[in-house]
TISE-597687 format. One record per residue (C-alpha): x, y, z. Coordinates in nm, 2 decimals, always signed. Example, Ala and Ser with C-alpha at 12.3 -4.5 7.8 and 13.67 -1.06 7.14 Angstrom:
REM residues 2
((+1.23,-0.45,+0.78))
((+1.37,-0.11,+0.71))
***
This chain:
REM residues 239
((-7.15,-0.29,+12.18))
((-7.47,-0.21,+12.22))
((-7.70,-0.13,+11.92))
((-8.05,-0.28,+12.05))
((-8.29,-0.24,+12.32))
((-8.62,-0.29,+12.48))
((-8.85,-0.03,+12.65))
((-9.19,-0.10,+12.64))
((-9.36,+0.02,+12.94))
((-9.43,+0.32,+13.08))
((-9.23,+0.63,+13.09))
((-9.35,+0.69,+13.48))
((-9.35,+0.31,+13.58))
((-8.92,+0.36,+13.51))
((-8.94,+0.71,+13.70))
((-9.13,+0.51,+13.97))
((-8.87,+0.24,+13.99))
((-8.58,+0.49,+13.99))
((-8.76,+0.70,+14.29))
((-8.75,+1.02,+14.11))
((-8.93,+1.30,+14.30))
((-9.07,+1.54,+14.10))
((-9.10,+1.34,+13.72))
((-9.25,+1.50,+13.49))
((-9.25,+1.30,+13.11))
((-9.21,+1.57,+12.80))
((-9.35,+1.34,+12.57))
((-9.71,+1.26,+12.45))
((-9.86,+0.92,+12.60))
((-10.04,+0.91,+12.28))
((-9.77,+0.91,+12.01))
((-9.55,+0.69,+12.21))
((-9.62,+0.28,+12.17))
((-9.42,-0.04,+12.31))
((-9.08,-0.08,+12.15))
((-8.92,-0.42,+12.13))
((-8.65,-0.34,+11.92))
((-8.55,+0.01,+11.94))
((-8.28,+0.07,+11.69))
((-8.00,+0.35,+11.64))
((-8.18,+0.62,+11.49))
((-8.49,+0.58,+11.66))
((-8.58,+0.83,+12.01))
((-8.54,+0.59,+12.30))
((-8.67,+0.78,+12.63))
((-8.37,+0.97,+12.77))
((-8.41,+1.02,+13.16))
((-8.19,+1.37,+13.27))
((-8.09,+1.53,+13.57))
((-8.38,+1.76,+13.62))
((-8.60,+1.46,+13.61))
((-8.75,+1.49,+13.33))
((-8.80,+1.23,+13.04))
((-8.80,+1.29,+12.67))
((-8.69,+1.13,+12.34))
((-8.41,+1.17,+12.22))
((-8.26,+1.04,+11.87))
((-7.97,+0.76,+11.91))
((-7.64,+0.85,+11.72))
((-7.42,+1.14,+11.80))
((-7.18,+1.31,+11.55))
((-7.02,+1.65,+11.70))
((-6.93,+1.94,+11.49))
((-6.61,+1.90,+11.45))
((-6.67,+1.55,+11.29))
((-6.91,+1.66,+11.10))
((-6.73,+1.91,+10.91))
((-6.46,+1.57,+10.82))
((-6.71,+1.37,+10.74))
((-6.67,+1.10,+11.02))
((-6.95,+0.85,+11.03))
((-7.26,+0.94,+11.35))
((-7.16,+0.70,+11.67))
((-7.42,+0.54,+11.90))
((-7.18,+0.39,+12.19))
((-6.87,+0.52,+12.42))
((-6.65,+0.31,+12.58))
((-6.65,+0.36,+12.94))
((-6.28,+0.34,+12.93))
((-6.19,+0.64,+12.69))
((-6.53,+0.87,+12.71))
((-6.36,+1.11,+12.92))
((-6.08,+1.16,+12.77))
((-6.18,+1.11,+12.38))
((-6.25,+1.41,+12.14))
((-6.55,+1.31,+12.05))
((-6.70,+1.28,+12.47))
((-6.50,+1.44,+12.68))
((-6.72,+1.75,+12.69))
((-7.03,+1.55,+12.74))
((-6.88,+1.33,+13.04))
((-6.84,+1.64,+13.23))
((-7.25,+1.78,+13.24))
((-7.44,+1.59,+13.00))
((-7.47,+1.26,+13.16))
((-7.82,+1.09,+13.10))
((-8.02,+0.71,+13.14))
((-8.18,+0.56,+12.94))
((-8.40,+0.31,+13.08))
((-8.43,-0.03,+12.94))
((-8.61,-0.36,+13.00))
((-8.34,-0.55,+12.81))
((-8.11,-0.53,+12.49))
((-8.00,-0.79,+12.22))
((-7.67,-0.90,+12.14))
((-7.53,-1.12,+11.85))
((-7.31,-1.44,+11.89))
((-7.14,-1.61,+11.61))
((-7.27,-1.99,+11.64))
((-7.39,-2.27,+11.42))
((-7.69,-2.29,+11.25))
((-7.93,-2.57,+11.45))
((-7.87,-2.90,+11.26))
((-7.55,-2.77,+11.11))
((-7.33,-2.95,+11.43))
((-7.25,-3.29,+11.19))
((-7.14,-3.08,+10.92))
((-6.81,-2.95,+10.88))
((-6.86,-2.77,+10.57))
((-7.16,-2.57,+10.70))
((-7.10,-2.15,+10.80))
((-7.22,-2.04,+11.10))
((-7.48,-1.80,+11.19))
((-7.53,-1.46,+11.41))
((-7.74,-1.58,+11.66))
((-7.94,-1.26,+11.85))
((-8.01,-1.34,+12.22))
((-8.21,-1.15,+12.46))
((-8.03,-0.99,+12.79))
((-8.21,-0.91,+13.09))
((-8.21,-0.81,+13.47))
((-8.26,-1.18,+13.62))
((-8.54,-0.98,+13.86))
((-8.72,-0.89,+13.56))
((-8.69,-0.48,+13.70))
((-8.59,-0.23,+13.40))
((-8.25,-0.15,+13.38))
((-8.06,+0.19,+13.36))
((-7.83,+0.23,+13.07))
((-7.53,+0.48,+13.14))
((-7.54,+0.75,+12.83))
((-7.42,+1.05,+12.71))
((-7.63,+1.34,+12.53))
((-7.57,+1.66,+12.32))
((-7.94,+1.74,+12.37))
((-7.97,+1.89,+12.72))
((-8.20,+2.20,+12.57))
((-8.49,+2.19,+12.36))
((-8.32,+2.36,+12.11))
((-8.03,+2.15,+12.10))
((-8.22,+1.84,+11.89))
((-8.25,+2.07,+11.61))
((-7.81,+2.08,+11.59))
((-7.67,+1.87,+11.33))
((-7.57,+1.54,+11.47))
((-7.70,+1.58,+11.79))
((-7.85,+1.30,+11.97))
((-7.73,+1.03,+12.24))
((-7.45,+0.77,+12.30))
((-7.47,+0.46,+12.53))
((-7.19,+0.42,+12.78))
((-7.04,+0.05,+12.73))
((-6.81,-0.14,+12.92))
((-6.64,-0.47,+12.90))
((-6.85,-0.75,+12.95))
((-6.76,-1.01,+13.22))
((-6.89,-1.33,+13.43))
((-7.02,-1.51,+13.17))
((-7.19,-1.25,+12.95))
((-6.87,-1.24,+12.73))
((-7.02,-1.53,+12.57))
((-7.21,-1.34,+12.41))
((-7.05,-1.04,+12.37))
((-6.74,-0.92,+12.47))
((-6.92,-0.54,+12.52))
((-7.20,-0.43,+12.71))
((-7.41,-0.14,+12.82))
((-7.27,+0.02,+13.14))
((-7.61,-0.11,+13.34))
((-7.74,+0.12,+13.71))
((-7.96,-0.02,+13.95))
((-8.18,+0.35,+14.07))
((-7.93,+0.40,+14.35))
((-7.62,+0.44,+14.16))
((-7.83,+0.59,+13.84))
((-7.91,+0.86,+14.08))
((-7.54,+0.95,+14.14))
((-7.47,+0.92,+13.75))
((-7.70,+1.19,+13.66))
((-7.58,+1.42,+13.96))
((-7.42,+1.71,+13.78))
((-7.23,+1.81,+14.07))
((-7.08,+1.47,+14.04))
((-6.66,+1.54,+14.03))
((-6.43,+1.34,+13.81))
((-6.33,+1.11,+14.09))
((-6.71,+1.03,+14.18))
((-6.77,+0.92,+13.81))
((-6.45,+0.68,+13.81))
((-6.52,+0.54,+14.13))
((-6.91,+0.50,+13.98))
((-6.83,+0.37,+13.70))
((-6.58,+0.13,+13.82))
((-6.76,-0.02,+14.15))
((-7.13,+0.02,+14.09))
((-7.22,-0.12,+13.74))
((-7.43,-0.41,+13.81))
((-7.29,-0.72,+13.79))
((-7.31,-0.98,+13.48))
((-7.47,-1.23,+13.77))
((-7.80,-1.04,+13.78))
((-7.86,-1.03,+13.40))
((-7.99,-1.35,+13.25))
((-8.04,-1.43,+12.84))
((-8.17,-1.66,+12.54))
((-8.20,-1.68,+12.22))
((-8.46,-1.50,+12.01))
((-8.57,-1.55,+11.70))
((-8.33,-1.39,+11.38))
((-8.68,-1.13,+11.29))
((-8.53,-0.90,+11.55))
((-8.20,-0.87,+11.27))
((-8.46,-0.63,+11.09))
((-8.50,-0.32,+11.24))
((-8.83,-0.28,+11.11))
((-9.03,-0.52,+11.30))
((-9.08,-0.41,+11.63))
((-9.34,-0.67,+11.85))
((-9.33,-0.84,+12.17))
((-9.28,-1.20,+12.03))
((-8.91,-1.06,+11.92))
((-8.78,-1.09,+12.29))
((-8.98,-1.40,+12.37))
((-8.76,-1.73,+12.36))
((-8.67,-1.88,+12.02))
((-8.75,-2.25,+12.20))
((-9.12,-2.13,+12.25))
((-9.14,-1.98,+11.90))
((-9.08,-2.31,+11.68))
***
């Protein structure tokens, strides 16, 4: 899954690096600061297909679900989304990115010193993924907020397109954010896209596991709270 992320530079240095032509950022320079550890719940920057970019809240319930109670989602498996109840309509024209400069995942491992003993529980260890280039990263997602007036709807919000993760990355995780370099972002928010487009996107143009690289970070980023640039620096340089 993905329940984590980075995006702490600029809105137009990402609209710069996905060669948007006419950008124009819907949010105020002023209220908006670094985030490190950008947690569901939270307004990420949402890039949509009219180029604009605006916050938008993480976690999507539709109304249906509301109305039986079913818990607010924050990720849609690449494999189902266009077919599942709770996406299906969204796939279609309310495709969005949401650019990244990495995200955290969480592998089950032992505590350091804990090798020798037997007896001793293992931890969740967070580690730190990122483009191995050190460019931000375009994260596949799905919105219910494609009007101004739509972020006032119960529920509404974004989800983040995940796919299985491959080429080494599976040790970490076995999910991961469906990841665009600009080119193929492009096509993703095209609303003209047709069904066959999207499969063939989504299935041939994710980049590759081989262009990310990771490490551990220290366990602080566990609390969604703290939110500062030591959080995605590596846990051997922090001790």
């Amino acid at each position: 899954m993905c329940g984590r992320i980075s995006q702490y530079r600029l809105p137009m240095h990402y609209a710069q690096r996905l060669h948007l032509k006419n950008p124009f950022v819907l949010v105020d320079a002023a209220d908006r600061r670094p985030g490190y550890n950008l947690s569901p719940g939270t307004h990420p920057l949402g890039v949509y297909p009219d180029e604009s970019i605006r916050a938008v809240h993480w976690g999507y319930c539709p109304p249906w679900a509301l109305q039986k109670k079913l818990p607010q989602t924050i990720n849609a498996r690449v494999e189902t989304a266009a077919t599942s109840a709770y996406f299906k309509h969204l796939w279609k024209k309310a495709r969005i990115l949401i650019p990244a400069d990495g995200w955290f995942e969480w592998r089950i491992e032992p505590r350091p010193g804990d090798s020798d003993d037997p007896a001793a529980k293992p931890a969740k260890q967070p580690y730190y993924i990122q483009r191995a280039d050190g460019e931000p990263m375009y994260l596949a997602a799905l919105t219910s907020i494609m009007r101004d007036e739509d972020a006032a709807a119960a529920g509404a919000g974004f989800v983040i397109v995940t796919a299985a993760a491959d080429e080494g990355l599976v040790d970490v995780h076995d999910r991961r954010p469906l990841v665009f370099a600009p080119a193929a972002a492009r096509r993703w928010l095209d609303p003209d896209a047709t069904p066959e487009d999207l499969t063939a996107l989504v299935r041939a143009d994710g980049v590759p596991a081989s262009q990310f690289v990771w490490h551990r970070v220290s366990t602080d980023v566990n609390r969604a709270t703290n939110d500062e640039p030591r959080l995605i620096e590596p846990l051997e340089t922090l001790l």
